[in-house]
DSSP file (Angstrom, degrees, kcal/mol; ACC not computed):
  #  RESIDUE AA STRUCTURE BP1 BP2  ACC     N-H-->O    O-->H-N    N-H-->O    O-->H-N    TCO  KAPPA ALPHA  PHI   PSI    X-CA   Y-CA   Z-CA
    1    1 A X              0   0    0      0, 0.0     2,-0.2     0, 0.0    17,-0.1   0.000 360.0 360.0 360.0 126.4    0.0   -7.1   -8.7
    2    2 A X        -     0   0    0     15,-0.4    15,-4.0     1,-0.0     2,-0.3  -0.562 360.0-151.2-125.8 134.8    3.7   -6.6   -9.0
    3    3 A X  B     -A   16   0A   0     -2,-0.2    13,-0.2    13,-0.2     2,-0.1  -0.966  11.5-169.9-140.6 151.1    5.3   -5.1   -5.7
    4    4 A X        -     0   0    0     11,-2.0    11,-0.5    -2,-0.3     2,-0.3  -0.445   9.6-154.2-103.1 160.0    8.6   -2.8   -5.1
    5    5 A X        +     0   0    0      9,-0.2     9,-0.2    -2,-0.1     2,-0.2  -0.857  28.9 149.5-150.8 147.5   10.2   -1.9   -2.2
    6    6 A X  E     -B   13   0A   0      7,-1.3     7,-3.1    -2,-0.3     2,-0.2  -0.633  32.8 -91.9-140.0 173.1   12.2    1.3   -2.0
    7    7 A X  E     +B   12   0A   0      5,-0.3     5,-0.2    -2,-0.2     2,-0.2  -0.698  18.3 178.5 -58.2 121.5   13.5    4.2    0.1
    8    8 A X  E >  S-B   11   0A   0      3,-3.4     3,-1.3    -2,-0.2    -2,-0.0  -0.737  84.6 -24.0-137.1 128.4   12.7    7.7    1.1
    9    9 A X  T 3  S-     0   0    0      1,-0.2     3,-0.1    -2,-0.2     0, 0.0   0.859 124.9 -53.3  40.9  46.5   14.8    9.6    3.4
   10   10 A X  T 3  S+     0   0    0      1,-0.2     2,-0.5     0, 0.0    -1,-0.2   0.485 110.1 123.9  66.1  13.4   16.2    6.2    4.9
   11   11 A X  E <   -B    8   0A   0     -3,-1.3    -3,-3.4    18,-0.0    -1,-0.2  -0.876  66.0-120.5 -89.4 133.0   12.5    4.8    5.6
   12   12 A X  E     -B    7   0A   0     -2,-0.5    18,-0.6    -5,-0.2     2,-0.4  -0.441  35.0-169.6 -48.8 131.6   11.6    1.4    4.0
   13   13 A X  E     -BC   6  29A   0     -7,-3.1    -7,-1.3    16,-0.2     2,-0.5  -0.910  20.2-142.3 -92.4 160.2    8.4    1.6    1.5
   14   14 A X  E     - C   0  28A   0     14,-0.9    14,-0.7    -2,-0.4     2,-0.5  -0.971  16.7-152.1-122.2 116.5    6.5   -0.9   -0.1
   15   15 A X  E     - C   0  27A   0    -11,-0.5   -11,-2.0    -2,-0.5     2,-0.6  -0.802  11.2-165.0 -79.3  90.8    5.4    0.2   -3.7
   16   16 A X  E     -AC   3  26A   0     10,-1.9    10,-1.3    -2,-0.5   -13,-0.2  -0.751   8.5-178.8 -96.5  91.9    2.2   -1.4   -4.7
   17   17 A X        -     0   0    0    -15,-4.0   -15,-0.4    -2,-0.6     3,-0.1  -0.570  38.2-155.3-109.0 156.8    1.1   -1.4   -8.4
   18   18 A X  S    S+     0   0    0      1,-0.3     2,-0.4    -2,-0.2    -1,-0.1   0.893  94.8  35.8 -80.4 -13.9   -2.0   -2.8  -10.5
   19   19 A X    >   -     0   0    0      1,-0.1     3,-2.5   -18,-0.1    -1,-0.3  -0.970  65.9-136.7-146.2 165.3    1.0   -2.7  -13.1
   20   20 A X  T 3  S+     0   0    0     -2,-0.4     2,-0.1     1,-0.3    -1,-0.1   0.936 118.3  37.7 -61.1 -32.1    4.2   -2.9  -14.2
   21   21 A X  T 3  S+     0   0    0     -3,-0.1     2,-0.5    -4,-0.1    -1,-0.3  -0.163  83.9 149.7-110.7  37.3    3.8    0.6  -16.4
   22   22 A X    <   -     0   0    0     -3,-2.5     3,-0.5     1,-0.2    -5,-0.0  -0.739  30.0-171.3 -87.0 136.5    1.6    2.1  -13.4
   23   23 A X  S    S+     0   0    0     -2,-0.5     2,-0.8     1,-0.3    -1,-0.2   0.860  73.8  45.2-102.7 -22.8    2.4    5.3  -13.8
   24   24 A X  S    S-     0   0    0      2,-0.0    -1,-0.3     0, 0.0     2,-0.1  -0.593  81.7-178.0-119.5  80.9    0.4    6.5  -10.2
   25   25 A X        -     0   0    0     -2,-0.8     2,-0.6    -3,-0.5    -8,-0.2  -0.345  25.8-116.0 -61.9 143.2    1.5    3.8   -7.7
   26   26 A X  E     +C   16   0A   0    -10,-1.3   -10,-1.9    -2,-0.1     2,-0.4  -0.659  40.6 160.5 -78.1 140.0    0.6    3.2   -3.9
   27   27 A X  E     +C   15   0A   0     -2,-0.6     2,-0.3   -12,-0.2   -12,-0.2  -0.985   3.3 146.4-136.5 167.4    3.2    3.4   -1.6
   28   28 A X  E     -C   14   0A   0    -14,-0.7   -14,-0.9    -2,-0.4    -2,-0.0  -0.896  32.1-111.5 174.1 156.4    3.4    3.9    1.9
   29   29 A X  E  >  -C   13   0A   0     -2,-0.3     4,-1.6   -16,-0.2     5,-0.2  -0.051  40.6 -87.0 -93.4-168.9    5.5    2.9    5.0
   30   30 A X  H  > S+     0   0    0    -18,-0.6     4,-1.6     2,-0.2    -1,-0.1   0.686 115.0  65.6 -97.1  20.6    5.3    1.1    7.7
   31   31 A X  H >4 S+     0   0    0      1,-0.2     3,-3.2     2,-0.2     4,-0.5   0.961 120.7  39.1 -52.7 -83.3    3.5    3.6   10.4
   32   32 A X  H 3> S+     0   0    0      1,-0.3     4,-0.9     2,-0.3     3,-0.3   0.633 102.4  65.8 -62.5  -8.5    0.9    3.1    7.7
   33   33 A X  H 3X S+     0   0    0     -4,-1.6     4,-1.4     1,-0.3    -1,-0.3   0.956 110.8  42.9 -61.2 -54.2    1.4   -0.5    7.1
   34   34 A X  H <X S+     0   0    0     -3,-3.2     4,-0.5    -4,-1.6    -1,-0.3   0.612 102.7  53.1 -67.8 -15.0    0.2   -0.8   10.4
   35   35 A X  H >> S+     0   0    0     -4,-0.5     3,-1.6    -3,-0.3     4,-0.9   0.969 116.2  52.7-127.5 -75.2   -2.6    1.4   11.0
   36   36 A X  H 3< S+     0   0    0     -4,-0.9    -2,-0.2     1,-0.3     7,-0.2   0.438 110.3  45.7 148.2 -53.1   -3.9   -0.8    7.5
   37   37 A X  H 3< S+     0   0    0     -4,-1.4    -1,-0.3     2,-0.2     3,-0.3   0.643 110.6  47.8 -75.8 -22.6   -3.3   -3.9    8.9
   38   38 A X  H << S+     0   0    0     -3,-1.6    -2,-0.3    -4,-0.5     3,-0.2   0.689 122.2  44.5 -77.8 -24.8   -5.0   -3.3   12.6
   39   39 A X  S  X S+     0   0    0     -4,-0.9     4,-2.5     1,-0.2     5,-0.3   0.092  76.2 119.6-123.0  24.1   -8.0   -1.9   10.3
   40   40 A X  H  > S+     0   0    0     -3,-0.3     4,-0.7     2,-0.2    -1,-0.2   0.441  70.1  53.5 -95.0  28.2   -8.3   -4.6    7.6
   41   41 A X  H  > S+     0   0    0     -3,-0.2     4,-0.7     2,-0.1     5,-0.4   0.737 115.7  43.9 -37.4 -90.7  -12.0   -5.8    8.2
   42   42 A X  H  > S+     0   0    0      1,-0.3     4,-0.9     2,-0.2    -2,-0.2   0.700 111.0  52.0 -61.3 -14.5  -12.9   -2.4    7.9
   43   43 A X  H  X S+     0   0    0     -4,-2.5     4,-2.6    -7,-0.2     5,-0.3   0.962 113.0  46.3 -50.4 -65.9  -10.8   -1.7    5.0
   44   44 A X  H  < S+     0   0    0     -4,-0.7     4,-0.3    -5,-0.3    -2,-0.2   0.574 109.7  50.3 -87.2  24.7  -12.2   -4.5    3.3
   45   45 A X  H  X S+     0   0    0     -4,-0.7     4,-1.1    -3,-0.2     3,-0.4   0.721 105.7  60.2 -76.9 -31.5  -15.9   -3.8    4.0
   46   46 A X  H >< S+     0   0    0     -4,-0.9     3,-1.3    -5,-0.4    -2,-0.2   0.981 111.6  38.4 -55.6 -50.2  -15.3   -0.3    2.8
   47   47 A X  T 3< S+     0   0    0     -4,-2.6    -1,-0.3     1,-0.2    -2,-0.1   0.637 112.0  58.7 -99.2  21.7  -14.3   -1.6   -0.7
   48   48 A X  T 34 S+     0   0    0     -3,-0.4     2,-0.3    -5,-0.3    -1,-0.2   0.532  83.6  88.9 -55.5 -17.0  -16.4   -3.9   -0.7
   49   49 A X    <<        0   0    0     -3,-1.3    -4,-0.0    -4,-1.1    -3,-0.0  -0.518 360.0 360.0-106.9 134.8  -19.5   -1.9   -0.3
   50   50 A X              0   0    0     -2,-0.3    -1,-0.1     0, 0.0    -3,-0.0   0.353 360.0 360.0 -84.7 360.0  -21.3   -0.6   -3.6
């Protein structure tokens, strides 16, 4: 998974893509970075889950 990291209004992002020519990337900063990392059990039950 190829990852960027960029700018927006002088906050850091980190751009997360399933590819190089993904044309609708995630990105998000690190408020959420955190919130993502305190929750990542339940993140990954969620996509786990059928």
């Amino acid at each position: 998974m190829p990852v960027e990291y960029t700018e927006y209004k002088g906050n850091k992002l980190i751009v997360l893509k399933r590819m190089d020519t993904d044309k609708y990337p995630f990105s998000f900063g690190k408020g959420k970075a955190r919130l993502i990392v305190e929750n990542f059990d339940l993140i990954k039950k969620f996509a786990e889950e059928e």
